[in-house]
N, C-alpha and C positions, 0 to 999 in steps of 0.2 A: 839505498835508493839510487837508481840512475839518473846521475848527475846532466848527463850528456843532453842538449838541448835545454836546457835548463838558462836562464838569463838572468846575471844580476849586474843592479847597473851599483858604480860607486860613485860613489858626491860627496868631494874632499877637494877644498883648495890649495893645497899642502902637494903639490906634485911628487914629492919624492911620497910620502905618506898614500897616496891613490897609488902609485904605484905598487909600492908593495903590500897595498889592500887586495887590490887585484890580480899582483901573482901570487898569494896564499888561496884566494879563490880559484884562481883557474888550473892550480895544481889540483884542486877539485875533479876536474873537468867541466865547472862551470863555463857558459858564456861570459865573458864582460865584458859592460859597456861602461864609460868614461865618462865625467862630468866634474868641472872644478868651480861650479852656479848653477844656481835654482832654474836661472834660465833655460843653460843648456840640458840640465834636466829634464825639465817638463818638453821640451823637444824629444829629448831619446822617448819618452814616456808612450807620445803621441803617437810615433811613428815604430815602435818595437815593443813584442810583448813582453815585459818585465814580469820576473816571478815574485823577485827583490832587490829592493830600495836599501845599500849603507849607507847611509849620512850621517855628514860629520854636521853638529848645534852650531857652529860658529860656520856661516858663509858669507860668501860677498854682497851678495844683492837682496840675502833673505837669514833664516834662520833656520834648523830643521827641525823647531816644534811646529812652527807655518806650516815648511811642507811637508810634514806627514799629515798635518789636518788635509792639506791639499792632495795626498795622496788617496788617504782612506774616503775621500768625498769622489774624487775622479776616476780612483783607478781599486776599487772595493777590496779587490781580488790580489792586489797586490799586499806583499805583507812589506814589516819596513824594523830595519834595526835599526837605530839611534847609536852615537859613539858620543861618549861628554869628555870633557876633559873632567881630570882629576879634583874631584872635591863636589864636583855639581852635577850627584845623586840627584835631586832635585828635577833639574831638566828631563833625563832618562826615566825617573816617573811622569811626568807629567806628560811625556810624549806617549808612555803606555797606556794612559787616561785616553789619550785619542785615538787610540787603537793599533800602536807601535805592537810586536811582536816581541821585543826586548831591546836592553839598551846596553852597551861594551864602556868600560872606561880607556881611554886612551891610553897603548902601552901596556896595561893589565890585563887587555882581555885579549888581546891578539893569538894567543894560543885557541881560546874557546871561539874564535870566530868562523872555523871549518865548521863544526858542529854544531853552531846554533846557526847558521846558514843553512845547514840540510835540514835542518826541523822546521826553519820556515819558510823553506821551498815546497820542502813536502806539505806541510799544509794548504800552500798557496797552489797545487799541482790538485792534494785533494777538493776543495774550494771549488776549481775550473770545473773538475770531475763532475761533482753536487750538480752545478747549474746547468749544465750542459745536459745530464738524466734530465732533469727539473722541464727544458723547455722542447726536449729531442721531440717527442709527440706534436707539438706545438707547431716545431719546425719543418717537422717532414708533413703533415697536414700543408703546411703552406706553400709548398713548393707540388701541392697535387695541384696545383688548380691550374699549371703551367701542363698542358694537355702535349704528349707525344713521346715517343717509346724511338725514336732515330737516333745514330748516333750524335750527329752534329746537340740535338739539346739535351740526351745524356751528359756532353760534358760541359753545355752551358750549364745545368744544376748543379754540375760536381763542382764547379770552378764559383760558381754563388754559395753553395753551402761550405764550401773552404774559408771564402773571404768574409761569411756572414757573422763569423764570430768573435768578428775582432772591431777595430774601431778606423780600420781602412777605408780610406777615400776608394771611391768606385765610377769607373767610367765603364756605362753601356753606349756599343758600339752597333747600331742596327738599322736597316729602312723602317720608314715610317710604320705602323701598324705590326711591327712583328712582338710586340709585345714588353717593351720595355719600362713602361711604368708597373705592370704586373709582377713582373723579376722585382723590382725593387723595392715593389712592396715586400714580399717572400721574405729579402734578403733583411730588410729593417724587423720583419715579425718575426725573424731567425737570431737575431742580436739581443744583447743584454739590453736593447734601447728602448726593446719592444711594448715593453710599459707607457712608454712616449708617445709624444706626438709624431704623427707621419705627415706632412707639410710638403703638396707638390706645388710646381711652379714652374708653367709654361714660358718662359720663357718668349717664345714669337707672338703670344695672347698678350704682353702688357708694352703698352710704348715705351717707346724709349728712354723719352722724356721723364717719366712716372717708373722706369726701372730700380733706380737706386730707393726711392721712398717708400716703394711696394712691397723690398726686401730687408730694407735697415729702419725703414718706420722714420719719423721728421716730427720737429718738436713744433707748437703752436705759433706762427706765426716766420716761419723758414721762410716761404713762400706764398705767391697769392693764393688762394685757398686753404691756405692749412689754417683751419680755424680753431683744431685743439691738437695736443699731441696726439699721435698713430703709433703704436706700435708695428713694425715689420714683421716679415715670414719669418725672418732670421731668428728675433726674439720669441713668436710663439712657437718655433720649434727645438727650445731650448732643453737639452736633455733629451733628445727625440733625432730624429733623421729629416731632413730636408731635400729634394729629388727635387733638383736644377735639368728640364728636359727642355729640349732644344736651347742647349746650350750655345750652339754660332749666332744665336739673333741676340745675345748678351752685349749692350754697347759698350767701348773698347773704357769710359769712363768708370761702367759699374764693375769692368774685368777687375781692372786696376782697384778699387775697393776690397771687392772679393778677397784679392791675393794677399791684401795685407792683414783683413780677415783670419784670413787662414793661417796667416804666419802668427798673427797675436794672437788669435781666439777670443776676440773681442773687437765691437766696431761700434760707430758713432753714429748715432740717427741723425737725419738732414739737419744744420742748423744748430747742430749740439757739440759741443768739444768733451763732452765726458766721456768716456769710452765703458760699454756695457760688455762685460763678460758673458761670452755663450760657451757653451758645451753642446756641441752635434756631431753628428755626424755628417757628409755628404755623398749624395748618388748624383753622380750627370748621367748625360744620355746628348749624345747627337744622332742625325740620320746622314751626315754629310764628313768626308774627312777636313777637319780644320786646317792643319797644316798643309795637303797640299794644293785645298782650293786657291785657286789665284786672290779668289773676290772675299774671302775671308780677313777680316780682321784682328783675328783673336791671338791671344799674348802667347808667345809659345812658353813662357814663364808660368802661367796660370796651366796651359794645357799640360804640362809636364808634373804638375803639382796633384791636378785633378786625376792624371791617370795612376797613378800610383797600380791600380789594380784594374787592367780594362777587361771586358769579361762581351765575345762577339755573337752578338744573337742573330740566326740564321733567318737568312729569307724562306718564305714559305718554300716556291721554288725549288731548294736547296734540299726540302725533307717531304719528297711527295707522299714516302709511306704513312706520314703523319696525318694528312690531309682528310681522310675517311673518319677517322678517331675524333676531330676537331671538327669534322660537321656532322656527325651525332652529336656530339656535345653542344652545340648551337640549336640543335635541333630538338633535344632533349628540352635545350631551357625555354625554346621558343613555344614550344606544342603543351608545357606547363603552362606557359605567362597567357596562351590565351585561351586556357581551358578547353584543349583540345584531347584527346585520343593521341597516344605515341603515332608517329606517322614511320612509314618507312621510305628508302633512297632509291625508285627506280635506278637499274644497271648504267643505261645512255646517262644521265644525269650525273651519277657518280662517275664514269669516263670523262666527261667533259669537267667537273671538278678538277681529277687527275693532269688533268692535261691543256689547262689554264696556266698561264705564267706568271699571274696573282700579282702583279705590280704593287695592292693595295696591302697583300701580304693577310694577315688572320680577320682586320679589322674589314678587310673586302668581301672575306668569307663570312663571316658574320653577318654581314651587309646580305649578303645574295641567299644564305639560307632563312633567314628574316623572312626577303621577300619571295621566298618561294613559297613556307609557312603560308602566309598571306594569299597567296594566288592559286593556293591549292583548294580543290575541292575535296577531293578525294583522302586516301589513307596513304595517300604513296604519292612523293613529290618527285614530279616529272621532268624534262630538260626543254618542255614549252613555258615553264616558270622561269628559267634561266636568261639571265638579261644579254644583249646580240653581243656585248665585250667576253662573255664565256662563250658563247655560243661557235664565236668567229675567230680564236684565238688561242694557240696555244703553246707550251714550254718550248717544244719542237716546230717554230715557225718560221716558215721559209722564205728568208730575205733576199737572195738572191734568184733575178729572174728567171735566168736559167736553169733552175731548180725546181720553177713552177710548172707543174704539167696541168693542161687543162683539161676538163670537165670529156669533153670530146678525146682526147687521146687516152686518157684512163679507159673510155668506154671502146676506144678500138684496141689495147692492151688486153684488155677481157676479154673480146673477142680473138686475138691473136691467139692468148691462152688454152680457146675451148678448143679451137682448131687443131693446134696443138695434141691438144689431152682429148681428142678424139682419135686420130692419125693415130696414138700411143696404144688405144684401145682398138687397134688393128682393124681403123675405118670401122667398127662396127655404128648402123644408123641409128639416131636417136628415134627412141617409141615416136615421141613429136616430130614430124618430119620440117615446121614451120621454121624459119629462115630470118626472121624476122630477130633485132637487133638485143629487143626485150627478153625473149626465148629463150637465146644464147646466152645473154646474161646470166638468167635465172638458171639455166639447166652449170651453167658451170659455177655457180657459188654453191649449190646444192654438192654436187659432186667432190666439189674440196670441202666443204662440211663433213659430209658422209670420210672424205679421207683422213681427215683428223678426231675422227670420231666423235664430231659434232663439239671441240672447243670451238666459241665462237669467236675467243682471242687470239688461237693461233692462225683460225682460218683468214681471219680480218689481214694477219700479219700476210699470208700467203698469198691473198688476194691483193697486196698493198692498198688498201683502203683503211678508212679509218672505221674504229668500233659502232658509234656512232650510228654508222652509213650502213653497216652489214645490219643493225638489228633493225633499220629502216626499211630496208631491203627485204628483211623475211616478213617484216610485217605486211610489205604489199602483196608478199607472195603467200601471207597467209600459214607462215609456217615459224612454229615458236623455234 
C-alpha cells in the first residue's frame, strides 16, 4: 500500500513514548499528527483528515475506551488501535466491541505496530473509496443545478466539490444574488452530512436582539416572552449543515458565542448553564468584505476560524458567456410553471441580456425573464418586455462625459462615412439621387452589411452602433 498521504494521529501522554510511536510510523511514510489528551485530539480530528487513531487507555482528561466510542460515532471512517498496558487484555477487547480495529500491549507489540497500521489504513483508505462511489451520482446531480460552462465557475465547482467531502468550515465569498445558498446546498448534499438536516439562516432577516435565542434556543422563562423552552437552529441542525448567510449583520455578542461554539462544539441556550453537544458542520457567505469594511464589526478571530476554506463565486458580469444558458433555464422553468408552450429568445432581447451589468446578478435575471414570460403574448420573448434598467444600461457603460457622443453626432459620423465610401467608389451616383439625411443613413448600413456579408454583428461593430439599434434600423427599412 502507499503509505504517502496517509495520516495517523498518536494519543499518548508519555512524551518520550508518542515519540517514538510516531517515528516507527513515519519511517512508514505515514503522516503524523501529535496529541498527549483527548482534548487535543478531538481538535486534530476536527480540523485534519485522520485515517488512524493510536491511543494509549490511560490519559489525562479521558480514557481511550471513551474515545474510540467517540471516535467511531464522530469520525465512522476512521479506524482506531488501542495500546493497554500489560495484563489488561480486557480494556483492548472491550474497545474492539466499539469498533476499535485492534488493540497492541505496551512494549510487546511495537514491532507489529508497522503492519497492523497499514491494514487499518488500508481499510479506512477502502471505507472513504465505498462511500465516495455510494454518493458520487448524488453529488454530481447536485452540483448540475449551478447553471454555466465559464471558467471562472468551472473552478468555483471544482473548489466546492474538493471541500464537500470533508467536515471543513466554509466561507462563500460573492454579491448578493450570485448564488450562494444554491452552492451550499450542493456542497452539504455532497457530504457525509447529507442524510442531515440542511438549516439556513439569514442572518440580516432576524434582529439582533432575538439573534442569539433564534440560533442557541433559551430555556422557559430566560426572558420576557419565553414561555416554554425553544430549541435553536444550532440544535436542529445537529448532525446536519447549518448556512450562516449574510454573516456582517451577525451582532458582535452572538460573534463572540459562536467562536466558542466552535472551539467546544457545544453551546448553551439563553438562560441555561448546561452546555449541549452539537456535531455540524458550517457554511457562511457574506456579500461584503468584513475586514476591510471600515463600518464592520466583526471579530477577525471568528472570521479567520469561519474561512478556513473560502470558495469566490463570480458576479454575473464576470461570465457573460454564461448568461444565454441561465435564461433558457428560467425560462424553461417559467413557460412550465404556467402552462405555456416553450417560448423562444428574440436576438435584440438576448443582446441586451448580454450587455446588462446585472448588479442584481442571476436573482435579477430570473426576476426579468419571469417578467417577460408574463408580458409576452407571443412564442418569442421580445426586448419591449424588458424593464428600462436593461434597456438603458450596460457592462460597457460610459462614465465619462467626454466619452458620450450624441445621438446628432453619431448621425453626422454616418454621414461623414457614406461620403466617404462613396468618394472610394470613384463618386459613382447613387440609383437614389435624394440627399436627405435618412437616405444616407439607410444606403450606407445596407452597404456595410452587403460588405460583411450580411453579419449583422460585425456590421453593428463597423457602424459603431450598438446591435440593438441596427436590427431597429433594418426593421424600419424593412429588410431582415
Amino acid at each position: 500500500m502507499d503509505t504517502s498521504g496517509k495520516s495517523i494521529l498518536v494519543v499518548e501522554d508519555e512524551e518520550n513514548l508518542r515519540g517514538l510511536l510516531s517515528k516507527i510510523l513515519s519511517l512508514e511514510g505515514f503522516k503524523i499528527h501529535e496529541a498527549g489528551d483527548v482534548t487535543t485530539a478531538k481538535d486534530i480530528l476536527f480540523n485534519e483528515t485522520v485515517h488512524l487513531v493510536v491511543t494509549d487507555v490511560m490519559l489525562p482528561d479521558s480514557n481511550g475506551i471513551e474515545f474510540t466510542k467517540f471516535i467511531k460515532k464522530e469520525y465512522p471512517l476512521t479506524e482506531v488501535v488501542v495500546l493497554t498496558a500489560f495484563g489488561n487484555v480486557k480494556d483492548g477487547v472491550r474497545a474492539m466491541k466499539l469498533g476499535a480495529f485492534d488493540y497492541l500491549t505496551k512494549g510487546d507489540g511495537d514491532d507489529m505496530l508497522p503492519m497492523i497500521a497499514k491494514k487499518a489504513v488500508e481499510k479506512a483508505v477502502l471505507h472513504r473509496q465505498v462511500q465516495e462511489m455510494e454518493f458520487r451520482p448524488e453529488s454530481q446531480s447536485c452540483f448540475k443545478k449551478i447553471i454555466g460552462k465559464s471558467r471562472p465557475v468551472t473552478r468555483m465547482i471544482e473548489l466546492a466539490k474538493k471541500v464537500a467531502v470533508t467536515d471543513t468550515t466554509v466561507l462563500l465569498l460573492g454579491e448578493t444574488g450570485t448564488g450562494k445558498e444554491l452552492l451550499a446546498e450542493a456542497i452539504h448534499l455532497s457530504s457525509r452530512r447529507r442524510k442531515g438536516p440542511f438549516v439556513t439562516i439569514n442572518c440580516a432577516a432576524i434582529p439582533k436582539d432575538l439573534q442569539e435565542s433564534e440560533l442557541f434556543g433559551h430555556k422557559k422563562g430566560s426572558f420576557t416572552g419565553a414561555t416554554m423552552d425553544k430549541k435553536g437552529y444550532f440544535e436542529v441542525a445537529d448532525r446536519g449543515t447549518i448556512f450562516l448567510d449574510e454573516l456582517g449583520e451577525m451582532s458582535p455578542e452572538l460573534q463572540a458565542k459562536l467562536l466558542r461554539a466552535l472551539e467546544n462544539r457545544s453551546f448553551n441556550r439563553v438562560g441555561d448553564t448546561s452546555p449541549i453537544p452539537v456535531d455540524i458542520r458550517i457554511i457562511a457567505a457574506t456579500n461584503r468584505d468584513l475586514l476591510d469594511d471600515e463600518n464592520s464589526e466583526f471579530r477577525r478571530d471568528l472570521y479567520y476560524r469561519l474561512s478556513t476554506f473560502a470558495i469566490d463565486l463570480p458576479p454575473l458580469r464576470e461570465r457573460p458567456e454564461d448568461i444565454e444558458m441561465i435564461a433558457l433555464h428560467f425560462l424553461k422553468i417559467n413557460t412550465e410553471s404556467a402552462g405555456r408552450e416553450m417560448m423562444k429568445i428574440d436576438p435584440e432581447f438576448m443582446y441586451h441580456l448580454r450587455e446588462h451589468h446585472w448588479p442584481g446578478n442571476i436573482r435579477e435575471l430570473k426576476n426579468v425573464i419571469e417578467r417577460a414570460v408574463i408580458l409576452s403574448d407571443d412564442l418569442e420573448i421580445t426586448a419591449d418586455t424588458l424593464p428600462n434598467e436593461v434597456l438603458t444600461t450596460n457592462r460597457r457603460e460610459v462614465t465619462s462625459k467626454q466619452e458620450v457622443t450624441s445621438k446628432a453626432e453619431v448621425v453626422k459620423e454616418v454621414v461623414k462615412d457614406a461620403m466617404v465610401y462613396a468618394t472610394a467608389e470613384n463618386d459613382t451616383e447613387s440609383e437614389n439621387d435624394s440627399t436627405d439625411l435618412k437616405t444616407v443613413e439607410q444606403e450606407h448600413i445596407l452597404r456595410v452589411l452587403t460588405m460583411v456579408n450580411g453579419n449583422k454583428s460585425e456590421a453593428a461593430k463597423r457602424l459603431d452602433i450598438g446591435l440593438a439599434t441596427l436590427y431597429r434600423k433594418l426593421k424600419e427599412y424593412n429588410v431582415g
